[in-house]
N, C-alpha and C positions, 0 to 999 in steps of 0.2 A: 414722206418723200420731200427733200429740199429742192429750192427753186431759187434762181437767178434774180439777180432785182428784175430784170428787162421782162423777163418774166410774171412776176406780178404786174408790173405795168399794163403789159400788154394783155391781159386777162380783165385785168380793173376796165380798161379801153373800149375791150371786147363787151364787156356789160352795158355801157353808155351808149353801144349802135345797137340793142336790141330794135327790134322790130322798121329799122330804115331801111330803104328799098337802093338806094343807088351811092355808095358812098366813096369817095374822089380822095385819092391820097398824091403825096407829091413824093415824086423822087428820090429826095433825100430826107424821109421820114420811115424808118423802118419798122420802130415799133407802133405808130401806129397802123402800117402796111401791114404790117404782121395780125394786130387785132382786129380789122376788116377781114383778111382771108380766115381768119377762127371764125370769125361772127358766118361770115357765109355760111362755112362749115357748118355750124352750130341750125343757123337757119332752113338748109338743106338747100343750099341756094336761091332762096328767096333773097337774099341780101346781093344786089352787083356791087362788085368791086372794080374800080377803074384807077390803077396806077399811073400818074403821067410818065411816057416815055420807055417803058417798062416795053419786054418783047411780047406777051403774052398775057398780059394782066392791062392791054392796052383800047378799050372799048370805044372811042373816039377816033373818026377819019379827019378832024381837024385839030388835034391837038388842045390846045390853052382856048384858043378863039371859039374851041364847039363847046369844050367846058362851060364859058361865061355864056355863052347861049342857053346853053342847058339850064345852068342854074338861073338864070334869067326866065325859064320856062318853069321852074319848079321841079325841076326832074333831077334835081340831087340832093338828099339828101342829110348827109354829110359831110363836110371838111374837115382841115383842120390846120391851125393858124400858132404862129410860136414869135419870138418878138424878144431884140437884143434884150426890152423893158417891157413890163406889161405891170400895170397900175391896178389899184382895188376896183374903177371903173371898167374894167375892163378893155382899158382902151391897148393898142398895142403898139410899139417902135420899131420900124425895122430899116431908119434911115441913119440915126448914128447920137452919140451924147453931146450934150453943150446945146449953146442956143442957135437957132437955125439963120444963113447958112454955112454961118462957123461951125461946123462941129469938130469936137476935139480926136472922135473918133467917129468911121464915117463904116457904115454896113451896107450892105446889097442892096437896099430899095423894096417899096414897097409891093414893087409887079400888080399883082390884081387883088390883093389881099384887101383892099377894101372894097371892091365892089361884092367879092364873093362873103365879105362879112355882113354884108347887107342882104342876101338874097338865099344863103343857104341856113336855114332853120336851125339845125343844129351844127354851130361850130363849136369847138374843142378845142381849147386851147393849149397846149402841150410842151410843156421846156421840164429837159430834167434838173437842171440846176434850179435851186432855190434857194439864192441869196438875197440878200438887201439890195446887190447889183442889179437882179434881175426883173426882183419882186418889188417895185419901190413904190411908192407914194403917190409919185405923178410923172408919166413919162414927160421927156424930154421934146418929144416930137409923136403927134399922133401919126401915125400913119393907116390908120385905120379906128376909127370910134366904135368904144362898144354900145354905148346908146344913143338916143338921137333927139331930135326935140320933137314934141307932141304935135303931131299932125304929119310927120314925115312915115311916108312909106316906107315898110322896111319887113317882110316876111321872115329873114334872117335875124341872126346875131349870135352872143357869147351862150353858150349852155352850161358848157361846165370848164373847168383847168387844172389838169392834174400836174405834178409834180413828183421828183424824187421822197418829199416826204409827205404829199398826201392829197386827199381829193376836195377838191370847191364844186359846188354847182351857183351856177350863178343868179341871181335875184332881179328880173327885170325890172319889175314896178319898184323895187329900195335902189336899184342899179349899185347892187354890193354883191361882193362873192358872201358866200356861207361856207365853213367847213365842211365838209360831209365824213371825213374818215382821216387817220390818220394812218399812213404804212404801217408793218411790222418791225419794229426796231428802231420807231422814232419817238418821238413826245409832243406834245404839244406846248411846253416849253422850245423846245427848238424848233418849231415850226415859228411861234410868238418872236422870237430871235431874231429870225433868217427873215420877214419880210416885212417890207417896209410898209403896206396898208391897211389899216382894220378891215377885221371883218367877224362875221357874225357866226354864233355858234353855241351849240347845245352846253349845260353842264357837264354831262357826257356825252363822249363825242367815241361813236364806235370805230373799230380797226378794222382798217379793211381785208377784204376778206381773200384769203389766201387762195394759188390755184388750187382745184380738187386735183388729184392723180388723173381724172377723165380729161382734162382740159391739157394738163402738162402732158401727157401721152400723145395726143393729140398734134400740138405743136413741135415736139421733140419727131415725129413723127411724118405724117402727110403734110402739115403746113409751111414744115419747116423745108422741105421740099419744095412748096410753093414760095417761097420767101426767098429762095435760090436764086430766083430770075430776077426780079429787082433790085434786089439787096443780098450780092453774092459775100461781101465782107462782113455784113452782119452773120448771116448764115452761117457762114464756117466761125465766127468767131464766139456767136452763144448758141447754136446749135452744133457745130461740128461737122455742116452739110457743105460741100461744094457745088458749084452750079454747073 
């Protein structure tokens, strides 16, 4: 059975939230909106899933402000965090390029992305593009730190960062990513290419692993009905569901 790239993604996604109990997606993030409602799925609802803004996938009577509460209590989680640049330290940008506060190009801001980088355990860091643009050396502006200096509180941080051509988990104590896998249909010459930080990695470095037909049925299926409500353009456009 063939499958969608957004598809592996979102299955790859689905494995990195096993056994979380509370995990917080954002509005305009579908796939990995979509690998939370699998993982529930998978989990038999052990796993919440809380959509910001969403009609029905919406578990919060204060929106953003109960959010950082929450995870200030320890009761989420997962996130997940993405960045015009995001650097081998994991640090990520989401105010604009050039030196601050020229920037030559200017993005959204950083909203709360670093306090919840700091408090929710497992962030994920998530951009489909992987280029030198995205993937570079040293962001231009942190707007969020993946690591901290020794003696700072900090229960949160980076776990892992997937991409269109493959998986990192992240390395607290070397604060390096590591490859973990690389897609179907990529290399690790072109992953070497495309980004602009070292990082650390077996001589063999295995592919990651493709959906089973249970997972893709699944999705094509019940979740992709669930993924209606949030993300009704996603939905009809790799599921073929309307909301």
């Amino acid at each position: 059975m063939g499958y969608r790239p957004e598809e592996l993604l979102i299955t790859t996604i689905a494995r990195l939230l096993d056994g979380v109990g509370h995990v917080a997606v954002g509005v305009s993030s579908p796939i990995p909106g979509s690998a939370a409602l699998l993982q529930r799925h998978l989990s038999g609802g052990k796993t919440q899933v809380t959509v910001l803004n969403s009609k029905n996938l919406q578990t919060l009577n204060d929106g953003a402000g109960e959010l950082f509460d929450r995870a200030a209590q320890g009761r989420i989680g997962a996130f997940f965090l993405s960045g015009g640049q995001i650097d081998g330290q994991a640090n990520i940008n989401l105010v604009g390029i050039g030196d601050y506060p020229r920037h030559t190009v200017r993005w959204s801001g950083s909203f709360g992305s670093a306090m919840l980088y700091y408090l929710v355990p497992r962030v994920i860091l998530f951009r489909e593009e992987h280029t030198r643009r995205t993937m570079v050396e040293k962001v231009d502006f942190i707007s969020a730190p993946g690591t901290s200096a020794e003696g700072v509180y900090r229960p949160g941080g980076p776990y892992a960062l997937i991409t269109s051509l493959g998986l990192f988990a992240f390395d607290k104590t070397r604060a390096r990513f590591r490859l973990n896998s690389i897609h179907p249909g990529h290399s690790l010459e072109e992953i070497l290419d495309n980004t602009g930080f070292e990082f650390d990695r077996d001589e063999v470095i295995p592919e990651t692993a493709a959906p089973s037909a249970e997972w893709l049925g699944l999705l094509r299926g019940k979740i992709a009905g669930e993924v209606a409500d949030p993300y009704p353009k996603f939905a009809h456009a790799v599921f073929g569901v309307s909301a």
